[in-house]
C-alpha positions as CSV (number, residue, x, y, z in Angstrom):
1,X,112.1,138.4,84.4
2,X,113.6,139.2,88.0
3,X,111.1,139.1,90.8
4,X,111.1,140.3,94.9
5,X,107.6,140.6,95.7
6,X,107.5,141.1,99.7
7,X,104.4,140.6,101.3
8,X,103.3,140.4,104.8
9,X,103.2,144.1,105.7
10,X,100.9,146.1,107.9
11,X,99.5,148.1,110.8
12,X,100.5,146.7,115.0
13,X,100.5,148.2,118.0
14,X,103.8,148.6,120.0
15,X,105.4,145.1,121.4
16,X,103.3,143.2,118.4
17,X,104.9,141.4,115.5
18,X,105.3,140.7,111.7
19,X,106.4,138.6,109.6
20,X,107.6,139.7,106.2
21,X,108.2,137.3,103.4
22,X,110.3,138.0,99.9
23,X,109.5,135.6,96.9
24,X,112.2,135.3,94.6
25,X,112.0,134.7,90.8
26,X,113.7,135.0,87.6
27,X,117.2,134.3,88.6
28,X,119.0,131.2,90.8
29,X,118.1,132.4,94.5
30,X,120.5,130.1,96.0
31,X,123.3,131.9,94.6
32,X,122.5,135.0,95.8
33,X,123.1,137.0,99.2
34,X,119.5,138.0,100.3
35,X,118.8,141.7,102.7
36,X,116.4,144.1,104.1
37,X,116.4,147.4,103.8
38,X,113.9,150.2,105.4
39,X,113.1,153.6,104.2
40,X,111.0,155.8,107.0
41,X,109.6,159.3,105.5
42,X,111.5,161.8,104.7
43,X,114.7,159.7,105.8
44,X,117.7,157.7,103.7
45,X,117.2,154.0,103.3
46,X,119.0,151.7,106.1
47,X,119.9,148.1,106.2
48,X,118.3,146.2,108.6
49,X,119.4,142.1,108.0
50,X,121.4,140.3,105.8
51,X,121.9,136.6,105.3
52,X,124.8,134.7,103.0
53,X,123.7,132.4,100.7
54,X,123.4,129.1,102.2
55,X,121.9,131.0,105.2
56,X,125.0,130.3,107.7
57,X,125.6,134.0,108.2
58,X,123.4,136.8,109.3
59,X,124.2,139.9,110.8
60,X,121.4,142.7,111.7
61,X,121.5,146.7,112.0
62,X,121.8,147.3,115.7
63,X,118.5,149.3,115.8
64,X,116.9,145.9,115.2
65,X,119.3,143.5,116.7
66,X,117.9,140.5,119.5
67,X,113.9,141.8,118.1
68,X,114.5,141.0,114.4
69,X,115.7,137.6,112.5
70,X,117.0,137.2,109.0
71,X,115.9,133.2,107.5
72,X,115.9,131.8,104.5
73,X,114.0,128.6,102.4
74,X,116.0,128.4,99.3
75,X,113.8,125.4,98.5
76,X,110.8,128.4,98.2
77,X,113.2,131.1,96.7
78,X,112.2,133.0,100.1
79,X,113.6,135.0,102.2
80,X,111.9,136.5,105.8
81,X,112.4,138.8,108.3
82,X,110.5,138.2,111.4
83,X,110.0,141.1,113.9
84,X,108.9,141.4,117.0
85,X,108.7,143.4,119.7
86,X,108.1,146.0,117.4
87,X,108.5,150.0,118.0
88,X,107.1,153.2,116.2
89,X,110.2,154.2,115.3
90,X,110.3,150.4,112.9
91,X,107.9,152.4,111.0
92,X,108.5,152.1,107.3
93,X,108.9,151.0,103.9
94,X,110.4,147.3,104.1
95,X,112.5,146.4,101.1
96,X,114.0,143.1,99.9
97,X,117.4,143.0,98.1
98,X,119.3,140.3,96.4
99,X,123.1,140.5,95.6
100,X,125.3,138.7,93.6
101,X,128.5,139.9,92.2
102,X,127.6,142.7,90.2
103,X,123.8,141.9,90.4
104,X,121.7,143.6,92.7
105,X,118.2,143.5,92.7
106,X,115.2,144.9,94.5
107,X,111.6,144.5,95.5
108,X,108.5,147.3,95.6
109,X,108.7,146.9,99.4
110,X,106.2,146.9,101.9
111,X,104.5,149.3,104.0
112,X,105.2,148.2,108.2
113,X,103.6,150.8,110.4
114,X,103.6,150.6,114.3
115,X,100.9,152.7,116.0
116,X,99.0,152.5,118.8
């Protein structure tokens, strides 16, 4: 069956960084567009990055953009979002979603929280 399992969550202190990973299974990654989303308390999920397929295209959320970076492996099924510089207000749930015509697909995220 389909899989995002992101991993790579956790607490930092302002100006640290994370990496988050997203394994994909259960359907042919390569064809797929790959994103991050965030969901802070008691607010609407946002996008943060997205990345085409082959990984020549990436465009980020300009809360995020020049401290966060979209990649892919599609030779792993993986798909990463490294952050740094990170702030409080980066604090939240950290979704993976993969898209693909009428397919859309998401993981259980992962908890980021920034805190001195």
């Amino acid at each position: 069956q389909v899989q995002l399992v992101e991993s790579g969550g956790g607490l930092v202190q302002p100006g640290g960084s994370l990496r988050l990973s997203c394994a994909a299974s259960g359907f042919t990654f390569s064809r797929y567009a790959m994103s991050w989303y965030r969901q802070a308390p008691g607010k609407e999920r946002e996008f943060v990055a997205r990345i085409t397929r082959d990984g020549g295209s990436r465009n980020h959320a300009d809360s995020v953009k020049g401290r966060f970076t979209i990649s892919r492996d599609n030779a792993k099924n993986t798909v990463y979002l490294q952050m740094n510089s990170l702030k409080p207000e980066d604090t939240a749930v950290y979704y993976c979603n993969a898209q693909w015509m009428l397919a859309d697909y998401w993981g259980q995220g992962t908890q980021v929280t920034v805190s001195s």
